[in-house]
MDTraj code that builds the backbone (N, CA, C; nanometers):
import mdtraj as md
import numpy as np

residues = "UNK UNK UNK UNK UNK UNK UNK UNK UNK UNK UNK UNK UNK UNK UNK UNK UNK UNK UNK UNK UNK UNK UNK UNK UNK UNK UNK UNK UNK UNK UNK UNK UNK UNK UNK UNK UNK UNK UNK UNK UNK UNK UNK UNK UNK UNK UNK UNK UNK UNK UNK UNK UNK UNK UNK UNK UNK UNK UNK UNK UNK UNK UNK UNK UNK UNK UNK UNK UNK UNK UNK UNK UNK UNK UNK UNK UNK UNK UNK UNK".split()
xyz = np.array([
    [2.6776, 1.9963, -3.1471],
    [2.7249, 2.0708, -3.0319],
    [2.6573, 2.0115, -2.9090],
    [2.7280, 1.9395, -2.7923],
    [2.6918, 1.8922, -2.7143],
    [2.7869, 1.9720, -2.5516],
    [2.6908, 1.9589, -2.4982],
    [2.7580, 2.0056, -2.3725],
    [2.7141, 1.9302, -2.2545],
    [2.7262, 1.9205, -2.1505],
    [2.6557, 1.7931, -2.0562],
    [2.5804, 1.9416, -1.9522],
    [2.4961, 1.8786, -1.8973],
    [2.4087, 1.9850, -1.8053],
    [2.4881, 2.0479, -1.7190],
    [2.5724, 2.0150, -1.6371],
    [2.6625, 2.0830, -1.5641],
    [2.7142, 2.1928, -1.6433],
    [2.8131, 2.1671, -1.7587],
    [2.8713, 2.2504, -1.8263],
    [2.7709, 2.3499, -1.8553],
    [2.6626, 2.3375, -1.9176],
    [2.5473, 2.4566, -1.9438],
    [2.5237, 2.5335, -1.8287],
    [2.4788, 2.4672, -1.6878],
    [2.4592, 2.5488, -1.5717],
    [2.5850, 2.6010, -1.5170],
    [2.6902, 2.5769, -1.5796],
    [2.8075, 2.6599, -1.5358],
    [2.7705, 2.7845, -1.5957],
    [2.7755, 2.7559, -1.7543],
    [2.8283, 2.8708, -1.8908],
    [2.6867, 2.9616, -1.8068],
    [2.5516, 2.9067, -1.8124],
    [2.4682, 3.0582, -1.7298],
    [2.5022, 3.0822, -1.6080],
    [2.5416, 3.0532, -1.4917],
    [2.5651, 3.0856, -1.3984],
    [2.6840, 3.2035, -1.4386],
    [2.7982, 3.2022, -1.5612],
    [2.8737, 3.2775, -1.5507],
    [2.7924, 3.4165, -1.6173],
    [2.7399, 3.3643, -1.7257],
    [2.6574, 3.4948, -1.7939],
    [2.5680, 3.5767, -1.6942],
    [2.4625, 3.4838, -1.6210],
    [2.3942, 3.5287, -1.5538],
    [2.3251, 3.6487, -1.5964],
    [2.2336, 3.5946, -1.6793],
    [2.1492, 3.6928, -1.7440],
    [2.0228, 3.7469, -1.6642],
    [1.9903, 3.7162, -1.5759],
    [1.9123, 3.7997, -1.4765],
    [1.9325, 3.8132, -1.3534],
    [2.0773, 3.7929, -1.3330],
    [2.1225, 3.8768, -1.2299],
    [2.1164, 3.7527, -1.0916],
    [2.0666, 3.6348, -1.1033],
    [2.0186, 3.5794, -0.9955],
    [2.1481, 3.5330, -0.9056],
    [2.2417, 3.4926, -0.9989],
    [2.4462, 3.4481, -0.8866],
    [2.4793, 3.5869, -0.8506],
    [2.4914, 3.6710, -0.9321],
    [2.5272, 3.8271, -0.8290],
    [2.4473, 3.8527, -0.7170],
    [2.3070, 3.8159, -0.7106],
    [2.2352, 3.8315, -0.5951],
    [2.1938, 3.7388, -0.5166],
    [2.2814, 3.6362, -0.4844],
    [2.3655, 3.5575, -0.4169],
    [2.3078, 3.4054, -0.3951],
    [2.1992, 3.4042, -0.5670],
    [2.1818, 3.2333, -0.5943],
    [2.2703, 3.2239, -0.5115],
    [2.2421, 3.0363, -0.5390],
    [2.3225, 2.9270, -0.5748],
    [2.3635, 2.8874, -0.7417],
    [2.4925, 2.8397, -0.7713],
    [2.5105, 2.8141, -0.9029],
    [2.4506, 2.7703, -1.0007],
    [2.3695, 2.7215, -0.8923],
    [2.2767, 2.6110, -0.9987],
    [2.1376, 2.6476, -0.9813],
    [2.1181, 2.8318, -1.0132],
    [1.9857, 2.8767, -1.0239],
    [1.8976, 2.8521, -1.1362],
    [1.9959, 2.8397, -1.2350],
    [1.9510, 2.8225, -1.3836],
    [1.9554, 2.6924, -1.4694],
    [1.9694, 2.6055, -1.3799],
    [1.9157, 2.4582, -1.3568],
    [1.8060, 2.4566, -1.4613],
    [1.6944, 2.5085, -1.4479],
    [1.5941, 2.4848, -1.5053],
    [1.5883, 2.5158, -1.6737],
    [1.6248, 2.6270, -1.6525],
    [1.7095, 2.7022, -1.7971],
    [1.7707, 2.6102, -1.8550],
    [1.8709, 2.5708, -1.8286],
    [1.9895, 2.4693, -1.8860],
    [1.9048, 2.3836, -1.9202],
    [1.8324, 2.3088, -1.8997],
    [1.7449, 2.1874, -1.8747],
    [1.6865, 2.1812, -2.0609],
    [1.6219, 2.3155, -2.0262],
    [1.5548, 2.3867, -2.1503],
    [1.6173, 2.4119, -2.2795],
    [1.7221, 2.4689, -2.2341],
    [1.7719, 2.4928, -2.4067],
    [1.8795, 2.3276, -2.4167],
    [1.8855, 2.2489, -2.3265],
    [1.9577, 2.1111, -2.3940],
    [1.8542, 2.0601, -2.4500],
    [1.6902, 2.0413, -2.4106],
    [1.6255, 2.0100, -2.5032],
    [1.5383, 2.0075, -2.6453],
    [1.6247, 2.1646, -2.6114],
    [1.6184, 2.1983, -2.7931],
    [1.7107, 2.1221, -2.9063],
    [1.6278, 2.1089, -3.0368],
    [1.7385, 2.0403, -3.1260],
    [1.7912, 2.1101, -3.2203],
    [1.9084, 2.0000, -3.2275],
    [1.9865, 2.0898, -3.3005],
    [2.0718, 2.1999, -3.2068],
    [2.1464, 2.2948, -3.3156],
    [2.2361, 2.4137, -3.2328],
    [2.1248, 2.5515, -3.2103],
    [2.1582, 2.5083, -3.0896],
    [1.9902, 2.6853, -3.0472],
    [2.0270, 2.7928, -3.0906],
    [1.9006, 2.8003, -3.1704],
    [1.9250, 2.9918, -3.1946],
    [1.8903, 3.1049, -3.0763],
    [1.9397, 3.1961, -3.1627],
    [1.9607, 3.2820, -3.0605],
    [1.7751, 3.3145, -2.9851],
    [1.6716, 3.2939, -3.0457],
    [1.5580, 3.3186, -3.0786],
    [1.5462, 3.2107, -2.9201],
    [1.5578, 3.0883, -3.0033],
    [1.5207, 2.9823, -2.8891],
    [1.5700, 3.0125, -2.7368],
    [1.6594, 3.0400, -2.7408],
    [1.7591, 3.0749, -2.5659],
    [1.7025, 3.1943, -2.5306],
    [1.6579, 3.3133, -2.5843],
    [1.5761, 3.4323, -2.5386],
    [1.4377, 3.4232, -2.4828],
    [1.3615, 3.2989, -2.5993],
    [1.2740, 3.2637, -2.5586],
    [1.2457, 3.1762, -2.4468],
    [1.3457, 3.0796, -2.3727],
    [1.3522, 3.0021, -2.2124],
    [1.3570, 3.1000, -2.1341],
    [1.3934, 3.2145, -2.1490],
    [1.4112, 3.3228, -2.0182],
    [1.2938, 3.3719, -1.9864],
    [1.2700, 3.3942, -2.1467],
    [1.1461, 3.4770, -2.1446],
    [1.0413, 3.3943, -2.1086],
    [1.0264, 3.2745, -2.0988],
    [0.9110, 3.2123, -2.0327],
    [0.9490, 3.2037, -1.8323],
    [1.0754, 3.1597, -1.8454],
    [1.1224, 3.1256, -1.7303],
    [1.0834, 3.1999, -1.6468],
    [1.0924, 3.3640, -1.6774],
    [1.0826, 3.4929, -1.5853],
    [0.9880, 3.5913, -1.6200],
    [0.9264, 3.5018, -1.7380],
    [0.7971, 3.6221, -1.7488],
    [0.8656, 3.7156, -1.7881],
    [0.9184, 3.7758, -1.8574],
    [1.0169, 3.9221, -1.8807],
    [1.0658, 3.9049, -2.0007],
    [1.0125, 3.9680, -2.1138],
    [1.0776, 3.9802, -2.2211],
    [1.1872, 4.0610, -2.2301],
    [1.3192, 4.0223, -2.2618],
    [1.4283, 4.0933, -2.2865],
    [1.5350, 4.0555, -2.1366],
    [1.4770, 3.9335, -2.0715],
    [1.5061, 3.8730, -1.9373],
    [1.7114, 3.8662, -2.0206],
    [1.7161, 3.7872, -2.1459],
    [1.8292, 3.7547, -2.1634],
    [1.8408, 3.8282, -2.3010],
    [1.9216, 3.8667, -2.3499],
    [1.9388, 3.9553, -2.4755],
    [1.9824, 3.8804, -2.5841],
    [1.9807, 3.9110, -2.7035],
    [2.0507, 3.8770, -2.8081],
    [2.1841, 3.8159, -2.7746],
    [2.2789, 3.9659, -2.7297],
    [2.4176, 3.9412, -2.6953],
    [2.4600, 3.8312, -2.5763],
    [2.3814, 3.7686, -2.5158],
    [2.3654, 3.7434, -2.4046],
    [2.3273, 3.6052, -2.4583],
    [2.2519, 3.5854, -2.5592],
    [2.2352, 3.4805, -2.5698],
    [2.3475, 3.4490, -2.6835],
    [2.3819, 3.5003, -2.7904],
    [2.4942, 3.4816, -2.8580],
    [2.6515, 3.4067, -2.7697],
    [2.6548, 3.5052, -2.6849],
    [2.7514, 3.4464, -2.5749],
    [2.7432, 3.3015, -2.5507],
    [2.6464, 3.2586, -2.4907],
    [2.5704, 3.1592, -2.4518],
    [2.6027, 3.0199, -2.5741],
    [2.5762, 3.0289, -2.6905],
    [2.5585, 2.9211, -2.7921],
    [2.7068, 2.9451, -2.8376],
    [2.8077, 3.0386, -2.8543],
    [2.9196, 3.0515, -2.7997],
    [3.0125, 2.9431, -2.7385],
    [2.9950, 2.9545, -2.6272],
    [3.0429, 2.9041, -2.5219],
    [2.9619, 2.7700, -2.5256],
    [2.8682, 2.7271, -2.5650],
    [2.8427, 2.5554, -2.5692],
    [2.8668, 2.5268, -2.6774],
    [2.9461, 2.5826, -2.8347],
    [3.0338, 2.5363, -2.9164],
    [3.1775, 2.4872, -2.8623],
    [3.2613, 2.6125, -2.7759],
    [3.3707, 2.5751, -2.7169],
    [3.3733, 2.4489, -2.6229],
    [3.3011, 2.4537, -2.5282],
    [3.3078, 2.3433, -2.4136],
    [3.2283, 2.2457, -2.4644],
    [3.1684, 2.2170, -2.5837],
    [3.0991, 2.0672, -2.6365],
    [3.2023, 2.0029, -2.6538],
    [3.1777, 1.8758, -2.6157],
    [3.2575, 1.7588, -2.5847],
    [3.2337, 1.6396, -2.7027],
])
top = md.Topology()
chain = top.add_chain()
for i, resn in enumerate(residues, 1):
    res = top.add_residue(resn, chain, resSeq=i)
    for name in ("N", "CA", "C"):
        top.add_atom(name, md.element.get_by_symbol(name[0]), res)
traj = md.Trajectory(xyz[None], top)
């Protein structure tokens, strides 16, 4: 499952799991995020993508299960 960085900082910008594009980021807030779970190997679990937030923002429960399910989701569909 491959997705190119753009495509990832799209798929969170749409999830937007802490709220940062509703409160009027830029798209590419989660830049750093994206960055993070492409350099995980292999297909990320749900564990791994909860855990980038949760470092990212200091905030456990920053991105959820469902939230991250979505997420590995949507970089099955749009992998290229």
């Amino acid at each position: 499952m491959a997705v190119t960085r753009d495509v990832m900082i799209q798929i969170l910008a749409e999830v937007d799991p802490v709220g940062l594009i509703a409160n009027g980021a830029a798209r590419d807030a989660y830049a750093a995020e994206a960055d993070a779970i492409l350099e995980l190997r292999g297909v990320p679990t749900l564990t791994e993508i909860t855990g980038v937030f949760t470092v990212s923002f200091s905030e456990p429960g920053a991105c959820t299960r469902d939230t991250a399910r979505w997420i590995v989701e949507e970089m099955g569909r749009r992998s290229v």
